[in-house]
C-alpha positions in Angstrom: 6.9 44.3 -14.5 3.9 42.3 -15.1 4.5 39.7 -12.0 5.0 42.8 -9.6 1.8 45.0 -11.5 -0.1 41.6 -10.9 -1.1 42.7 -6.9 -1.6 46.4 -8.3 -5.0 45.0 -10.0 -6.0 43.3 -6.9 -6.4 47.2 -5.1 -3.8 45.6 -2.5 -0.3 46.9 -3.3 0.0 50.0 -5.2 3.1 51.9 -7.0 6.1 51.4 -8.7 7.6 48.3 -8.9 10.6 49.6 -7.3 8.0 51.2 -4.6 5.3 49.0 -3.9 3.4 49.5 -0.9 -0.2 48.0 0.2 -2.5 50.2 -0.9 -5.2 52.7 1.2 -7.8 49.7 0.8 -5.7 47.4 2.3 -4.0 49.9 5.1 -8.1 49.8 6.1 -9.1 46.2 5.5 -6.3 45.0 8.1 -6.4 48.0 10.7 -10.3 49.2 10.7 -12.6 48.0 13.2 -14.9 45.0 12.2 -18.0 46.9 11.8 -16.5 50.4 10.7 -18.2 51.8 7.2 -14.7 53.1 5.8 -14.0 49.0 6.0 -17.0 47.7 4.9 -16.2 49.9 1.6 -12.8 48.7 1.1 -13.7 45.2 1.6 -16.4 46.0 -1.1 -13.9 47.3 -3.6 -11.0 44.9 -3.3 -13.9 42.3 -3.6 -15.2 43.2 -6.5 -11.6 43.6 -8.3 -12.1 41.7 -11.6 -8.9 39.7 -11.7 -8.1 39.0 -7.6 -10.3 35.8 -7.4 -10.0 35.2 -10.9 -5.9 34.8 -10.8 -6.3 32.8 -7.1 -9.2 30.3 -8.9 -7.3 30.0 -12.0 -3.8 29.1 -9.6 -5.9 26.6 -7.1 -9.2 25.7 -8.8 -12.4 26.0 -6.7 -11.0 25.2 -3.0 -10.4 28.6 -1.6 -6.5 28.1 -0.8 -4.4 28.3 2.9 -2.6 31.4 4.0 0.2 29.2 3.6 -0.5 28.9 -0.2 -2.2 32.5 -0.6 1.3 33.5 0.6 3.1 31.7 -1.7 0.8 32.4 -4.8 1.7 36.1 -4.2 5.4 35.8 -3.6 5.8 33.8 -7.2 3.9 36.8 -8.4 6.9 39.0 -7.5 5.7 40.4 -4.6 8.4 41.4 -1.5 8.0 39.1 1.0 7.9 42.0 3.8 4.5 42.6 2.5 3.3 39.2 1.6 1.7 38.6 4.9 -0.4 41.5 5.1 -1.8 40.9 1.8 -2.8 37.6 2.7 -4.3 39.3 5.8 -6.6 41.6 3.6 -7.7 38.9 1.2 -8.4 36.6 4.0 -10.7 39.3 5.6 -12.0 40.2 1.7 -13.1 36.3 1.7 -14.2 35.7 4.9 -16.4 39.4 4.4 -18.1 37.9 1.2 -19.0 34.9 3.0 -20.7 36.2 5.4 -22.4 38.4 3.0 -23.3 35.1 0.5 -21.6 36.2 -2.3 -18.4 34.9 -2.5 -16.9 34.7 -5.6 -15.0 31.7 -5.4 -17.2 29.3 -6.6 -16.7 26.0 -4.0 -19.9 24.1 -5.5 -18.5 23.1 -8.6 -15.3 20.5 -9.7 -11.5 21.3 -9.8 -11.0 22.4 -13.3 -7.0 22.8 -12.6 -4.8 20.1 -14.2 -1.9 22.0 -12.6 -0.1 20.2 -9.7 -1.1 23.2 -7.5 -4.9 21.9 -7.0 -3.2 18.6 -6.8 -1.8 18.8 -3.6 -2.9 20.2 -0.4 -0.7 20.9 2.2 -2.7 20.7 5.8 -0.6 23.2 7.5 -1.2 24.5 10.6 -0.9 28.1 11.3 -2.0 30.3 13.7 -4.3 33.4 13.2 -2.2 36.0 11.3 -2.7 38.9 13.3 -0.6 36.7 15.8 2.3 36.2 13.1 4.4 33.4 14.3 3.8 30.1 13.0 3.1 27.8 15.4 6.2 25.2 16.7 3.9 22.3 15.7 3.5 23.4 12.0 5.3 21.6 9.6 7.9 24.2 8.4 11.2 22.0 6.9 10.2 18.7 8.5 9.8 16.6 5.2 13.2 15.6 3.1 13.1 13.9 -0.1 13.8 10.4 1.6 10.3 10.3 3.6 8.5 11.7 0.7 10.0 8.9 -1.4 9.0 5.6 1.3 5.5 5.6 -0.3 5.9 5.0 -4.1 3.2 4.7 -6.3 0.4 6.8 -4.1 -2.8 7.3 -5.4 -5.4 9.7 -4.6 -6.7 10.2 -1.6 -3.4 9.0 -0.1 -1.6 10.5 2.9 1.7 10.5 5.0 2.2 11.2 8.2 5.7 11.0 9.8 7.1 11.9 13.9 9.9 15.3 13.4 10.2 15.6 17.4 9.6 14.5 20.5 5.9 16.5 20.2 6.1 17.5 16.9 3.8 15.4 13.9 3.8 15.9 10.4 0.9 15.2 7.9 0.6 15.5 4.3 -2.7 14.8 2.0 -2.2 14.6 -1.4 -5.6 14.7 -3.5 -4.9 13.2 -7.3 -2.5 11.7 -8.5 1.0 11.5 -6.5 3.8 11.5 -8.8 7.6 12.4 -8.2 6.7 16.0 -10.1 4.2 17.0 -7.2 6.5 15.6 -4.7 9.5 17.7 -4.9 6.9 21.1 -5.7 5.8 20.3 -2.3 9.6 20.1 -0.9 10.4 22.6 -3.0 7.4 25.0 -0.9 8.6 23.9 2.5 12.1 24.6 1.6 10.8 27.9 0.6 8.4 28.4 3.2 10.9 27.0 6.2 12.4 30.6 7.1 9.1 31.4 8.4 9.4 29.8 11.3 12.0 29.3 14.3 15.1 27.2 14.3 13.6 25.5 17.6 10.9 25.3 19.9 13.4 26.9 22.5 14.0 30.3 20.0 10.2 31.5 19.7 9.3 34.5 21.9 
């Protein structure tokens, strides 16, 4: 109950946790026109929501995290996965609304003060514009198995990999910190999560 109440305090989802659905805020965030008032104020509200950027800072330190990783960050909090990307949507357009506004609360002027392998590694994932939803075919989806990760022992920060999974296709991974076996198979262990998201083959997207 308290990983599926976690999305309730961030004024996106709302209900039960056998009957969560995004909330009236976040209905308007992702369907309102840019400029409309009735946006502007939900945008304000889900903004000012004491624990959203607190629990996203505390998970990825100061760097304001992909939709790749906000997506993931809410499905480990128990959130359905038919909803995930909408909620991503909203606190994409929450951010990018602050920003504008020069008060985000993400603070991205001071050091990571995560330890946790999360802020360790950054995935540099390609994806297109959400209100598009279908990953691109040159995103890296399930392209990187144990046995590539493992050809670089001994990585250090700053280091990166960058391997050929088709004819077109690249792949590219930068770790920043430390590289160690540990943050190695959390990152196979996301793609392998994360892999359904896109198509089988180039030849199966619409």
């Amino acid at each position: 109950m308290k990983a599926l109440g976690a999305l309730n305090q961030f004024s996106l989802l709302e209900g039960r946790a056998d009957e969560l659905r995004l909330s009236s805020d976040a209905v308007t965030i992702i369907n309102a026109p840019a400029n409309h008032p009735d946006k502007i104020e939900a945008l304000n509200r889900v903004a000012f929501s004491p624990s959203l950027f607190a629990e996203v800072q505390e998970a990825y330190g100061s760097n304001i995290p992909s939709d790749a990783n906000l997506k993931y960050f809410f499905v480990k909090k128990g959130i359905p996965s038919k909803s995930t990307l909408a909620a991503v949507k909203a606190f994409r357009e929450t951010i990018e609304f602050l920003e504008r506004e020069g008060t985000s609360p993400i603070r991205e002027d001071e050091l990571e003060k995560n330890g946790g392998e999360a802020s360790n590694v950054r995935q540099e994932l390609e994806t297109e514009n959400l209100e598009n939803v279908g990953p691109s075919e040159q995103t890296i989806g399930n392209i990187f198995s144990p046995r590539t990760q493992m050809s670089a022992p001994h990585q250090t920060s700053g280091e990166e990999f960058k391997t050929r999974v088709g004819p077109e296709t690249f792949a590219r991974v930068f770790f920043e910190g430390p590289v160690t076996q540990i943050a190695i198979q959390k990152l196979i262990d996301y793609l392998e999560f994360s892999k359904d998201m896109y198509p089988l083959n180039v030849e199966d997207k619409d």
